[in-house]
Structure formats: C-alpha cells, structure tokens
N, C-alpha and C positions, 0 to 999 in steps of 0.2 A: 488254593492253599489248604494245608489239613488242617484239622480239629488239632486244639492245643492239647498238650499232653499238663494235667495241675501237677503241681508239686506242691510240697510244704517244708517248709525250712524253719527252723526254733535256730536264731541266734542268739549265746548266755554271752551279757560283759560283765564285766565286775560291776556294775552300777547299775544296768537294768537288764531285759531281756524279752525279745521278740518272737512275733510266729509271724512268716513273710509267704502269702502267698506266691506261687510263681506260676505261668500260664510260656509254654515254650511251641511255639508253630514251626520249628527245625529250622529259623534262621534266628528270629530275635525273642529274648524273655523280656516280659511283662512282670513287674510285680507290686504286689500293695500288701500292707503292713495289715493283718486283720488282730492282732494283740502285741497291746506290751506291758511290761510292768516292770518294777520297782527290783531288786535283786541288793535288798541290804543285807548287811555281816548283821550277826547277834553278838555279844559280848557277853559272858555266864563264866561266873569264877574263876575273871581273869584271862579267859580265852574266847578267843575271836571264829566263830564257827558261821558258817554258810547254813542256811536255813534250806535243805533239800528237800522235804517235803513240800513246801509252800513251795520251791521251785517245779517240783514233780505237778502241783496242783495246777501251776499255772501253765505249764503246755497242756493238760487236760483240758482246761480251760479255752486254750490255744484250738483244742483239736472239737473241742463243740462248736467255737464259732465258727469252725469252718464247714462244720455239717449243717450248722443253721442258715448259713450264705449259699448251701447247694455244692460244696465243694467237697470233692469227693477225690482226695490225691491219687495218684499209684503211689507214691513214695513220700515216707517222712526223712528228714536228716537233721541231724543235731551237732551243731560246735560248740565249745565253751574255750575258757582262758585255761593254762596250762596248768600242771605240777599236780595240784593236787586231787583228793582221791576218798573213797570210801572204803573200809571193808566189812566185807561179808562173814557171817559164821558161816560150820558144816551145813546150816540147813538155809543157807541164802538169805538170812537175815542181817539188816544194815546194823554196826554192832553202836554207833556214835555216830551226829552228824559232822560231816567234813569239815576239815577246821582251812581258814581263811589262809591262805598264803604270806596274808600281813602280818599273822600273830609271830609273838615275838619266840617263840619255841627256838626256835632257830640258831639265835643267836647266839653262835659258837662255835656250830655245830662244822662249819668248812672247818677250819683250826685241826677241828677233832678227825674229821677224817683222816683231813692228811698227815698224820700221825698215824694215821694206818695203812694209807699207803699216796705216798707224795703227790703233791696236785699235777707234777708234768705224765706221772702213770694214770692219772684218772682221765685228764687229758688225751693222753692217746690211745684210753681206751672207748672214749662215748663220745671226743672231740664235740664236748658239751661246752658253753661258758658257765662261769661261777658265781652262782646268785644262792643269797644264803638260803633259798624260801625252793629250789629243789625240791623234787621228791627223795631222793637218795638222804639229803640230812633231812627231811621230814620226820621219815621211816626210822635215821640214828637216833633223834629226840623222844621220837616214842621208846623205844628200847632201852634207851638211858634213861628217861624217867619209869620206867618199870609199868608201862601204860597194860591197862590190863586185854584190850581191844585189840592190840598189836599181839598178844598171847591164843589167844580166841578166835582169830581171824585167820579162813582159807580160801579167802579171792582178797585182792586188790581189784579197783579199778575205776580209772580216772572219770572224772567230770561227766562228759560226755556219755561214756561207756553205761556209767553208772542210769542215766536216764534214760537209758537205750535201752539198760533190763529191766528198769521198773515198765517200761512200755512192751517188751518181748519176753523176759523170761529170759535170755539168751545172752552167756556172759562172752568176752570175748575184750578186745584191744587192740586199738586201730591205731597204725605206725607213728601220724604225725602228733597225734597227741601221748601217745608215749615218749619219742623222742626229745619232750621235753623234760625226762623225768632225770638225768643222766645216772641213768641207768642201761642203756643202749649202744647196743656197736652202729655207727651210719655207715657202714661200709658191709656188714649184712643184714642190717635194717630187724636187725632181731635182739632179744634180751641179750648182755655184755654175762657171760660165764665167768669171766675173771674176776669183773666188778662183785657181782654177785656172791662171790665165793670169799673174796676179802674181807667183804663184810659182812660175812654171815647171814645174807639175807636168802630166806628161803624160794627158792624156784617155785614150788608148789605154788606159792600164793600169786603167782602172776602167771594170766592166761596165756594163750598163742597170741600174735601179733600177726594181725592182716593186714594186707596196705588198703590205700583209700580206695573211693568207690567199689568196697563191698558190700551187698547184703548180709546186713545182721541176723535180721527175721522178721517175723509177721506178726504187726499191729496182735496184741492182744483180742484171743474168741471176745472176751467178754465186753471190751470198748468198740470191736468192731460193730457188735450187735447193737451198743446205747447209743453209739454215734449213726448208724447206717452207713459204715462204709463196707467195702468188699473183705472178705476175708483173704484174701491177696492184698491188703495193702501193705506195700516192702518199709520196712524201716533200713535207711541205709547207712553204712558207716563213710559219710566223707570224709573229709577232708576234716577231721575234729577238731583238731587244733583252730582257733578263730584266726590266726595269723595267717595258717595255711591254707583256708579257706579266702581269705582275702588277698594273698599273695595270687593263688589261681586266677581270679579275675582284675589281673592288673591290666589295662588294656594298652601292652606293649606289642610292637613286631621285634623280632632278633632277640639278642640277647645280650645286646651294650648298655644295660638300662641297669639303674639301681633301684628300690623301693623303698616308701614310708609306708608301713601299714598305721594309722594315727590313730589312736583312740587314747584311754587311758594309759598305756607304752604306746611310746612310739618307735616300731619296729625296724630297723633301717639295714637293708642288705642287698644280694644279690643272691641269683636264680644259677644252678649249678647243676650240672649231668653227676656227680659225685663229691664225696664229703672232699673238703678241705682241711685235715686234719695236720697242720704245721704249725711253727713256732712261732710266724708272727702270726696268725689267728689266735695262738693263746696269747701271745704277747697282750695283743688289744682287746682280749677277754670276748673275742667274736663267738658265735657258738654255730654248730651244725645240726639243723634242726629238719625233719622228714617236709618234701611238699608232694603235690600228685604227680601222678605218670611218672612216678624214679626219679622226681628231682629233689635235691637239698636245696634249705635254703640256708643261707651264710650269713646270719648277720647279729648285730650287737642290740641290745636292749637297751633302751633311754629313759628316762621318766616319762616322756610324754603329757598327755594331758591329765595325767594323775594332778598336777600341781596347781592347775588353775581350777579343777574340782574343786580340789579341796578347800582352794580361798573361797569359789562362791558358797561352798556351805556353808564356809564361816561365817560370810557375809549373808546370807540369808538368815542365818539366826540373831546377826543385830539388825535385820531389818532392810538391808539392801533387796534389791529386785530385780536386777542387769540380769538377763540371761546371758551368751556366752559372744552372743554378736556384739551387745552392748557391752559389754568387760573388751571386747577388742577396740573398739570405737574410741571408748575413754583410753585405752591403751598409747592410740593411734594419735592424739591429740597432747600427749606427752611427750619431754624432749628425750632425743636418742640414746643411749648408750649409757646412761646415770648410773645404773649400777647392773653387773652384771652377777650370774652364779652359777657353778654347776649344777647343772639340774639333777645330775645322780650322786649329789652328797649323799650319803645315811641316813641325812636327819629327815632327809624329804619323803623316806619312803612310809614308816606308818603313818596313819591318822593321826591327825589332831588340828591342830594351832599351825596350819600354814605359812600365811601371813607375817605371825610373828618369828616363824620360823625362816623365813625370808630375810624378814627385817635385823634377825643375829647373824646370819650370815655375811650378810653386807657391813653391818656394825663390824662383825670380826674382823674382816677385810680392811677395813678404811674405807669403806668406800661410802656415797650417802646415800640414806636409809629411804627406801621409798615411806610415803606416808600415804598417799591417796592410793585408791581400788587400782587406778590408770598405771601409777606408777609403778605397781605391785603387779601386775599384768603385763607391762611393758617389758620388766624386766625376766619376766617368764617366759614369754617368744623369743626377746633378742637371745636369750641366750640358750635357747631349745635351736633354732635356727644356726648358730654357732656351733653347737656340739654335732648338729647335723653336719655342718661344713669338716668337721675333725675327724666325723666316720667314716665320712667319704672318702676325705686323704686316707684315712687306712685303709681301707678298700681298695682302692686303687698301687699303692704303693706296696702292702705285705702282705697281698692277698692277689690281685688281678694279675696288679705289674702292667697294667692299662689302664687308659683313660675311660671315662661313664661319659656317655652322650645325655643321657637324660635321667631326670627323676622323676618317678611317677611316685606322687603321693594318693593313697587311698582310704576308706574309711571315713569315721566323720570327720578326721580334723581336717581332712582336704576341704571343708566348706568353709574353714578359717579365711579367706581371704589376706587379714594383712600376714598371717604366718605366712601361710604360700611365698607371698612378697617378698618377706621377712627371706626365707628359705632360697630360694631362688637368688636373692644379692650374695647371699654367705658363701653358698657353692659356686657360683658362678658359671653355673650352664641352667639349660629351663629346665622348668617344671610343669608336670601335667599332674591336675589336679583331677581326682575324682575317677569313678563314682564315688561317693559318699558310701553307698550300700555293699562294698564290694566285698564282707565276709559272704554275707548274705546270700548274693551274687554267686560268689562260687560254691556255696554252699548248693544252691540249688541246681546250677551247672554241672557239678561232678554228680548227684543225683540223674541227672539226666544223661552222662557218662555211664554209671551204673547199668542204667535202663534200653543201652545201646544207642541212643541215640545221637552222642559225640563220640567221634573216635582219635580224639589226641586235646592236647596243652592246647596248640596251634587255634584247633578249630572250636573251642570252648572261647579263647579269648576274642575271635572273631564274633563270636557272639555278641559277647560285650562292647566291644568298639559298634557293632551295628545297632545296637543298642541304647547303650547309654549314651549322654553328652561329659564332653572333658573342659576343661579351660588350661591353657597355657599362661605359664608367669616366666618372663627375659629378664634376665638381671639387669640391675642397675645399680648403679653409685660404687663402682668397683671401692675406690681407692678409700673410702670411709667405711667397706665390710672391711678392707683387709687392716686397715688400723685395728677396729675394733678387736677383730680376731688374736690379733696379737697383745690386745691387753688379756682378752679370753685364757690364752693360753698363761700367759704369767700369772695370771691372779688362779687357774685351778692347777695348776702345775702339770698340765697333757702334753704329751711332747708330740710336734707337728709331724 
C-alpha cells in the first residue's frame, strides 16, 4: 500500500467551525478533527455581523496545530454556509465585517425586487429559490440604505473565497458557492448578464467563476515559513458551498436517491446532470444550486436543526444541560403528534425566544401548547420529519415525475436517531443515515480530486462507502404517519 497523501479541510457552520485532518491511501480516507471552535454572530448598532477576523485567526490556529502534530498537507480547502460575503477596497482592503444572513436588513427587500423585475424573470434567469437573506437583496439593502462600503468596494467575495485570500493573496469565485447568491445562470454556471444589468449591480465587483476542485493558490511565503510547511502547499477551491461539499460525499450508487444534508438547514434534494429550471420548481420554491463534476443540485431549504439550537440556548441560560441526545431522549418519552408546526414559518428564522416562539404558534393554531423541554423537542422532529415527507412529494411529482428509492441523510443531524426514525415513517421508504462528517468528507475528497487522484462523482463516493459506516431506518406505523400528515397539511396550509 502507498504512503497517505495529508490533506487539510477547515469546515465553517453557522454555530462553530473545524480543521479535519485527512490522510487518503487511493482507496479509503482517514480523518480526525485536530481543531474546533465557536463561530458566534456579534450584534453592534443593531446589526448582526460574522466576526471574520477571529474566524481568519482560528484556521491559523487550525494550521499550527497541524504543524505541531507533524502534519504537513499538499493541500488546504475551505467551505462555509452560503449567500453572504465581504468586500474589498482598490487596494484589497476588507472594507466591514460580513454581516450575518440572520440580520434583519432584508426584510422587504424580495417585494422590492420584483418590482423591478417580476419573480417568474428572476426565476428563469438563476432558477434560484427565494430566501429573503440572498446575496442579490443583500447587495439591494446596502444600496437602498446608502451604505458607504457598497460605494467603495471593488471585489465582492463570498465566505469561503474570502478566507482563501486572506490565506493566498489570490481573489477569485468558486461555482457552488456563488450559485447560492442568485445571481447566476445554472445553465452556464456563470454570473446572469440580465440579472445583473437589471439591477444595476456592477460586474466589475465580482470575479471569474471557476468550478470546483480548483487550485486557488499557494499557502502564503510567510505562513509557509512560521508553520514549516512546503512552499507548494495548494490551497484548493472545492466544493465551497458546505451543502455541496456534503452532497459529494453522500454514499449512494445510481442516481434514484434523494438527500438531507442536516445541520442547522436541513437541505433536502436530488443530484441532477442539469439545472431544472420550470414551473413547478418555482412553484414549491425549489432552488438550482452548483455541485461537483457538472452536477446541480435541486432542492428546497427547511429550517432544519436551526430550531432545536436555539431552544437548547435558551435552555442553557436558565440552566438546563441536555445536550442534543438528551433533548431527543426526553423528546422520545412524550406522546405523539400533540402539537405540530411548520418549521419554516418567519418567526422561527431569527434569533431569540424559540421555545416561546413555538409555544404562540401552537397557541395560535388551537392546538396544545407544549410545556416541558420533551414536549417542545417532540414537536420539532415530528414535524421536521413531516415537511421532509411533503419535499419529497414534490420532488417526485413536479420535478422527477418518479419514484425515490431512498434517502440518504447526511451531516450531523444523521446521528439523531429518533429523527432518522421519525423520517423514515413520514416518507415511507429507508433511510441511510450518515456519515455524520460528510461536508468534511467531501471537502477533503474533491481536494484529493484536484490533486489527481479521483477521477469522477462515482469513484469519490466509493471512497466513502469504503470508508465510513452507514445505518439504515425501515418505516413503520404507516397508517399513524399518514393521519398525522394530514392534519400537517391543514394546520400549515401545503398543498400535497
């Protein structure tokens, strides 16, 4: 057998952020986690901004422990969560840091577009869905409030990208984390000319667009030097987007499979040779989003495990101490179906007062109010699991026009167990659960893509299946998911 080839992968979530060694012998990866940290919003005069530096500090951080463990990569790569973005002055100075996707800037701001030019022309030109926290109405809010940063500013560039030049020097924009900005055509996977000209947003400020597994550049002279690593070490642009990066390593064969990428969203779609840009993809507000080797990915945004975050914060500042197994557990010892909600109301998406934001909702409804931690948790999975059961139906009905054999959940929330469960009865076909690490996973995979040593989708995810271990969940209790479902559907008003 050969010598492993290292890599190093920094994966950003919205709640913390990792540096994951990987060690790859050309059939299976190896990995272990050598840093993580904290990744909180700051709040300052009313706005909610991403602390970039302190995130810049901590992959520095990230890349000395790996020189102090003897680890000496070929390749670095970075993914983060989508939309938003930094910019740059004439002399590559960051002008503000990146403001949070949560902040409420936004709000209006779709209305206002399409007022300039209608949602089905924006639609068929980026075959984006519609989330008010975009880059496109970002970019409208700064310019409507006369922000002086967006006057000043001659780069844009996303998340990722951005930490890519504080580490090279080297500016640039990589497909699948653009494609989340709708601002993009998926059909030639480049900036949208029309969009662009509509609204007056200037060209100049956004780079070229490479697709994934390319080289960015080379580790900074001067870190190569304080860390001891080669001055060839490649900083690469995967797969940036984190969804995308975890879509790669889903460990399916074919292509009859749907996906959860689960973390704070929970990502739910299918894997596509080309964009799906029609009428019921906007209908069900689906979006078309870049993956590697040419493919889109097709799928809808959920709240995901944003929601049970934010209760246990809650609950850890009066003093609770369930971690997330234990919030399932107490969940799990609650009766069924008490009260349900949709998980992507409005109210659930900023910060705050979860819980009680739960509890007006069901009050609003009629329905009764959870009271305990269990109850308030219970009613977060059954009904995450539920709207998972309704994407599918769309999926299959105004998008495939086929049946899904399977759903492969990935990410952390695939270690959820009674979700799984949960998921698994609603849809009513299995579920493969896991990896747990799978942005990570393909983060460092398309790295080793880059570097030659996979040459397709195919033989990346074989990696992964040789790899990792998975768990299957079989449905059961048809005839009490599909009651449920159906008060689901009357009480948020989704048509089946």
């Amino acid at each position: 057998m050969r010598g492993a080839l290292y890599l190093l992968g920094y994966d950003y979530g919205a709640s913390n952020g990792r540096a994951i060694h990987g060690a790859f012998d050309g059939e299976k990866l190896a990995i272990n986690e050598i840093h993580r940290f904290p990744n909180e919003p700051v709040m300052l005069g009313g706005t909610l901004y991403w602390d970039i530096l302190r995130l810049y500090d901590q992959m520095r951080q990230g890349l000395q422990k790996a020189a102090q463990a003897g680890i000496a990569p070929a390749s670095v790569g970075l993914d983060t969560w989508g939309v938003d973005f930094g910019l740059l002055d004439r002399n590559g100075v960051l002008l503000r840091n990146p403001v949070h996707y949560r902040d409420r800037r936004t709000e209006g701001m779709p209305e206002a577009a399409y007022a300039v030019m209608p949602r089905e022309k924006i639609f068929a030109h980026t075959g984006l869905a519609f989330m008010p926290f975009n880059t496109l109405y970002q970019l409208l809010a700064l310019r409507r409030d006369g922000d002086v940063s967006l006057e000043q500013a001659r780069t844009l560039l996303f998340m990722p990208d951005l930490l890519a030049y504080f580490l090279t020097g080297e500016k640039g924009t990589e497909y699948t984390i653009a494609s989340t900005a709708q601002m993009t055509n998926p059909r030639t996977r480049d900036w949208s000319p029309e969009l662009l000209q509509a609204f007056g947003l200037p060209r100049a400020l956004l780079t070229p667009i490479v697709e994934p597994c390319t080289v960015r550049g080379l580790l900074r002279p001067d870190l190569c030097e304080a860390l001891g690593f080669s001055p060839k070490t490649r900083v690469v642009s995967v797969a940036q987007h984190d969804t995308a990066s975890a879509v790669a390593a889903v460990p399916a064969r074919g292509r009859r499979f749907a996906y959860i990428s689960s973390g704070t969203w929970s990502l739910l779609g299918i894997e596509t040779d080309a964009p799906v840009v029609s009428e019921g993809v906007m209908r069900a507000n689906y979006t078309n989003e870049g993956g590697i080797c040419g493919t889109t990915r097709v799928l809808n945004n959920i709240m995901g495990m944003w929601m049970i975050q934010e209760c246990r914060r809650a609950w850890l500042q009066e003093g609770a101490c369930e971690d997330f197994a234990g919030l399932a557990a107490l969940a799990a010892r609650e009766t069924p179906f008490r009260s349900l909600v949709d998980p992507d109301d409005a109210r659930f998406l900023p910060p705050g007062d979860m819980p009680g934001r739960i509890r007006d909702y069901c009050r609003e409804t009629g329905q009764p109010v959870p009271q305990t931690r269990g109850q308030v948790a219970r009613t977060i999975y059954e009904s995450l699991a539920l709207k998972y059961r309704w994407a599918v139906g769309r999926l299959e009905r105004d998008i495939l026009g086929d049946a899904i054999d399977c759903l492969h959940i990935v990410g952390g929330g695939s270690r959820n167990t009674l979700l799984n469960q949960m998921t698994a009865n609603a849809v009513g076909r299995p579920v493969v659960a896991g990896p747990g690490e799978a942005t990570a996973i393909g983060n460092l995979l398309a790295q080793a893509m880059t570097l030659g040593e996979l040459d397709s989708l195919d033989s990346l995810r074989a990696v992964v299946r040789a790899s990792f271990d998975t768990r299957e969940f079989m449905p059961e209790h048809a005839a009490v998911w599909e009651e449920a479902y159906g008060r689901f559907l009357a009480l948020t008003g989704l048509e089946d």
